[in-house]
BAZA-343190 format. One record per residue (C-alpha): residue in one letter; x, y, z. Coordinates in steps of 0.1 Angstrom, whole numbers, plus 2048, in hexadecimal, padded with zeros to 3 digits. Example, Ala and Ser with C-alpha at 12.3 -4.5 7.8 and 13.67 -1.06 7.14 Angstrom:
<nodes>
A87B7D384ES8897F5847
</nodes>
This chain:
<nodes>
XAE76A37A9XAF66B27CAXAEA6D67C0XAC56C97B7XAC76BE7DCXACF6DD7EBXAAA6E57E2XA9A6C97FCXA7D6C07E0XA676A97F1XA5D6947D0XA5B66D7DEXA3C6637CDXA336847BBXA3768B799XA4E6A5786XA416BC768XA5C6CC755XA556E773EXA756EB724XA7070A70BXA656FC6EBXA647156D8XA7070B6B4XA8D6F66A5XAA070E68EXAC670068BXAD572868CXAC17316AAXAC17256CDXA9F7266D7XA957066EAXAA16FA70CXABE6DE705XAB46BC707XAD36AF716XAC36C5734XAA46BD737XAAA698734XAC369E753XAAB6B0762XA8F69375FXAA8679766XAB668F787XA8E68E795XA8B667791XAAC6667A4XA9B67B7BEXA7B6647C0XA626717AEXA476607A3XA4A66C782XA59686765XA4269574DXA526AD733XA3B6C5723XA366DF70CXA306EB6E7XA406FF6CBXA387296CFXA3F72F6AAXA3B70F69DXA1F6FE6A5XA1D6DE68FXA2F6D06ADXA3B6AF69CXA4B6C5686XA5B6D86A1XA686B96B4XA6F6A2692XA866C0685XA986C66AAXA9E69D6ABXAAA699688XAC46B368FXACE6AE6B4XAC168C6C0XAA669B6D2XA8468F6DFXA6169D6DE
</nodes>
């Protein structure tokens, strides 16, 4: 949280789109940005007082993107 502050974001009232890499879920391959850090990311903008967090994105290779996300959350807790 401290470094986040270092940047000065304005974001009282504004609200925060993050854009993770969603690429595909393939269990071998790293290929999509953690969740652990975008959910710390999201949370660390709320914490700042924005207005809201929006996380989007879609699958590059895959693009049944239920798919994408249902396979990434059965095998690491994730969300979509």
């Amino acid at each position: 949280m401290e470094a986040i502050r270092l940047f000065k974001f304005v974001l009282r009232g504004k609200s925060v789109l993050l854009k993770p890499n969603l690429v595909e879920y393939i269990p071998v391959v790293e290929g999509n940005t953690n969740h652990v850090l975008v959910g710390a990311a999201a949370e660390a903008f709320l914490r700042l007082s924005a207005k809201d967090v929006v996380v989007a994105g879609g699958p590059g290779h895959q693009r049944d993107r239920y798919l994408a996300c249902g396979e990434q959350a059965r095998c690491s807790a994730s969300f979509c």
